[in-house]
N, C-alpha and C positions, 0 to 999 in steps of 0.2 A: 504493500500500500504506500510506505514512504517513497521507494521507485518511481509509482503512477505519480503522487502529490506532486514530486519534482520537477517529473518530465512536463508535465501540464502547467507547471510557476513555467518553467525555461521556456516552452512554447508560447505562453504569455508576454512573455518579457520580449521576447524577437517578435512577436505580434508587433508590439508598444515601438519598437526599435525601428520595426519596419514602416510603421506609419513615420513617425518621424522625420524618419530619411526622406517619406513622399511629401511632408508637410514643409519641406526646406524651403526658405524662403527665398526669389529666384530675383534677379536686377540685372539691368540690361541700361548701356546707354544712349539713348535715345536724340539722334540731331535735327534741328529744327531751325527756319531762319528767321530773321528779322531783315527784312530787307537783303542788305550784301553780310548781315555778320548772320553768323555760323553761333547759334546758342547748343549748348551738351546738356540735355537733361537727364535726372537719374532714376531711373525706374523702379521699383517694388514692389513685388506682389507671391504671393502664396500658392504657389502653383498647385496644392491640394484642396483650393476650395472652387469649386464647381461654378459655374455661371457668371451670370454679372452679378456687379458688386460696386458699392457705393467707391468713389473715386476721391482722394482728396488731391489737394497739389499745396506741396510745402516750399514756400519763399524762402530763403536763405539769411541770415545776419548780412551786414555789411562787409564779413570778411570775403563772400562771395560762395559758390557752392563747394564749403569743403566737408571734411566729414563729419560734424557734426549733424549737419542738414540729412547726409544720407542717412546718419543714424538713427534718425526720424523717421524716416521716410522706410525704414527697416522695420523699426518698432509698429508704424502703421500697415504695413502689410503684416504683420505679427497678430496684430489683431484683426483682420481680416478684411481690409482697406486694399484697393489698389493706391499705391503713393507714387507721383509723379513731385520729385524736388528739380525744380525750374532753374535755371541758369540767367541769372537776368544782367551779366556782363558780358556775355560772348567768350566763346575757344575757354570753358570753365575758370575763365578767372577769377584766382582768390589773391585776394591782398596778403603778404608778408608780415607786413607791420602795419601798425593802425593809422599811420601817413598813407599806405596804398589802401589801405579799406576805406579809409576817408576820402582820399580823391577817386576810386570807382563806385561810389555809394554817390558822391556829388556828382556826376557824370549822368545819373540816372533819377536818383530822389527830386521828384519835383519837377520834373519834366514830361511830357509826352509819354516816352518812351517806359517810363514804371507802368503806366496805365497799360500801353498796348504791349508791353512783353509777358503781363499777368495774364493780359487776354488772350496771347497765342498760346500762352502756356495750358490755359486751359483748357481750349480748344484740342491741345495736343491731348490732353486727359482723357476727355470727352470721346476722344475717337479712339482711345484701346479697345479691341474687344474684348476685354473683360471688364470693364466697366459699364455700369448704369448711367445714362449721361443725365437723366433725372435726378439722380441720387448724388451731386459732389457738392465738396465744402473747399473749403482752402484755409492754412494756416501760416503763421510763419513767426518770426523772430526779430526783436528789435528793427531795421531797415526792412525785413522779410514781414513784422506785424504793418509798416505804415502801408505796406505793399498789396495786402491782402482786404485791409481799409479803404483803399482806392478801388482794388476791383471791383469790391461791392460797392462803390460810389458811380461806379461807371451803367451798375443797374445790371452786370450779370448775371446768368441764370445760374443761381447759385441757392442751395438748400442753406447754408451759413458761413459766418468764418472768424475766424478767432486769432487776437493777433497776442500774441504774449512781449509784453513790453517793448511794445510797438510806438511810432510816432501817432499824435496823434491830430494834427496840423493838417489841413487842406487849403488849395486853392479852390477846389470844387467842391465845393457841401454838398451830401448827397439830398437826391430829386426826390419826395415822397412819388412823385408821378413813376418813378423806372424802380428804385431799391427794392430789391428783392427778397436778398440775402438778411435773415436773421444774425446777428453780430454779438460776440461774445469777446469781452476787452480785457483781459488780464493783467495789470497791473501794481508795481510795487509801490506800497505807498510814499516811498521814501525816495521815487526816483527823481534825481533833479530837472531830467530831463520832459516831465511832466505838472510842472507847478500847478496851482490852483485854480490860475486864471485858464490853463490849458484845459484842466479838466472840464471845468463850468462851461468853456469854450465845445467841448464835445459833448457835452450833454446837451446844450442847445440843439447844436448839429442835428443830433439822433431825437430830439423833441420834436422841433420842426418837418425832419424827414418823414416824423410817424413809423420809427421804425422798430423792431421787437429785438431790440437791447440790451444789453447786461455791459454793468462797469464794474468790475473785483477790484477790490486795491487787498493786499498784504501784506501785513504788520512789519514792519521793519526791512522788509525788501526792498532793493535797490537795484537799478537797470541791470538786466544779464540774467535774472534769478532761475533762469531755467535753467542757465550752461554750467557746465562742471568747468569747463576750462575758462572759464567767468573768472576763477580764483577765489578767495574768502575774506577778501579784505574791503569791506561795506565801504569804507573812507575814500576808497579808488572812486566811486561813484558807481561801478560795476560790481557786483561780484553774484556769485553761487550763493543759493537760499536752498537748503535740503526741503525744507517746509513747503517755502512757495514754490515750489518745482512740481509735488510729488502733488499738493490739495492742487493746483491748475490744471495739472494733466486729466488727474480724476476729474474734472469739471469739466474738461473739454470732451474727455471720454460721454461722461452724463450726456452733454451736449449734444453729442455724435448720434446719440441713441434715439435721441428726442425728435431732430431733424431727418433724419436719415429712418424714423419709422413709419412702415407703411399702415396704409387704411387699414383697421379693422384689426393693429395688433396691440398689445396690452400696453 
C-alpha cells in the first residue's frame, strides 16, 4: 500500500510539474512605427490560458523601456492579462542616468507624440489574437502614469487605467463628451512632485469631465513607491515604499476585476 501511496504522490507531483512547464509565461518582441522611428514593444502572455483575454498595455518610467516595465508586464500575464509594455522612445531607449531619462522623457512629455505613441501602442494591443479588444486597461509609472492619463484624455476605448505616481498636469482636460476610461490614481502623499494645488487641480479635471475616479494618496510615500530600485531613502524625493507598492497593486488588481467583469458575473 505504501508502494501505490507513492507512486500516485510522484504521479501527482509530474502532473503539477507538467502543467507548469505548459503555464510558462511566453514574451516576444514586438516592432511597430511611428512614422520613420522604429518603436520595440514587449510582449507577455500565458500561453496556457485558452482564448481571448483582457489586454492591458504598460507605459514605462522615464528611464525608458527597461526591465523593470517588463517585469510588469510579466507579472501581468502571470495573472492572466495579455501585457503589451510600449516603447515610447524608439530603437528601446533607456536612459543611463537621470540626465538621459530626463532629456528622453522631455522629448516626449507634453507633446503630440505621448498622446499618439499611447494610441498606437494600443492599437498594437488590440490587435493580438489573444486579446479581447473590449476588454483592455492600460497602466504605467511615474512619466508611464502621466502617459496613461492622457490616453484616456484622448477619449480611448478603454475599460480603465491606473497611473501609479504619475504626473498629473495637462494641456488637454479631458472631454466629459469622449472619456471613456474609468481612472484609478495612485499616489504618495508625500510626493513633491504633486503638491496640493496639483491635486485640487485634478480633481476638478475629473469633476468637470464626469468621470468614474479614484484618487489614493499613501501615508508617507514619496515619488517611485512602486520600484525597488527606487532605493529607501524618502529624502531623495524618490524612493521604494514596501506598503504602498504591495496595498496599490492589490487595488489595481481589485480594479482589474471590476472593469474587466462581464454581464451577469458576480
Amino acid at each position: 500500500m505504501a508502494g501505490l501511496r507513492n507512486a500516485r504522490i510522484l504521479a501527482v507531483a509530474a502532473a503539477l510539474a507538467a502543467g507548469s512547464a505548459r503555464a510558462a509565461v511566453k514574451t516576444e518582441t514586438v516592432p511597430y512605427k511611428d512614422g520613420d522611428t522604429v518603436l520595440n514593444g514587449f510582449l507577455a502572455y500565458d500561453d496556457a490560458v485558452s482564448g481571448r483575454r483582457p489586454g492591458v498595455l504598460v507605459i514605462h518610467e522615464w528611464w525608458g523601456l527597461n526591465d523593470y516595465a517588463k517585469r510588469r508586464a510579466r507579472q501581468l500575464a502571470g495573472m492572466g492579462y495579455v501585457a503589451f509594455a510600449c516603447d515610447m522612445y524608439g530603437d528601446g531607449k533607456v536612459g543611463a542616468t537621470r540626465q538621459e531619462a530626463s532629456a528622453l522623457a522631455g522629448r516626449v512629455r507634453g507633446t503630440p507624440a505621448m498622446r499618439r505613441r499611447a494610441v498606437l501602442a494600443l492599437d498594437v494591443l488590440k490587435k493580438d489574437k489573444r486579446v479581447d479588444p473590449d476588454r483592455c486597461a492600460a497602466i504605467g509609472f511615474c512619466f508611464g502614469g502621466s502617459g496613461v492619463l492622457e490616453l484616456a484624455r484622448t477619449g480611448a476605448d478603454l475599460k480603465g487605467v491606473v497611473s501609479f505616481h504619475g504626473g498629473l498636469t495637462t494641456k488637454e482636460p479631458a472631454d466629459p463628451k469622449t472619456l471613456k476610461a474609468a481612472i484609478l490614481v495612485l499616489h504618495g502623499a508625500d510626493d513633491r512632485n504633486a503638491p496640493a494645488e496639483t491635486l485640487e487641480a485634478f480633481r476638478n479635471e475629473m469633476r468637470k469631465a464626469k468621470a468614474d475616479w479614484q484618487l489614493v494618496l499613501y501615508g508617507n510615500a514619496v515619488h517611485a513607491f512602486s520600484n525597488p530600485d527606487a532605493g529607501h531613502d524618502p529624502s531623495r524625493g524618490a524612493a521604494y515604499d514596501e506598503k504602498a507598492a504591495r496595498r496599490s497593486w492589490a487595488l489595481m488588481t481589485a480594479f482589474f476585476r471590476e472593469i474587466f467583469a462581464t454581464k451577469g458575473s458576480d
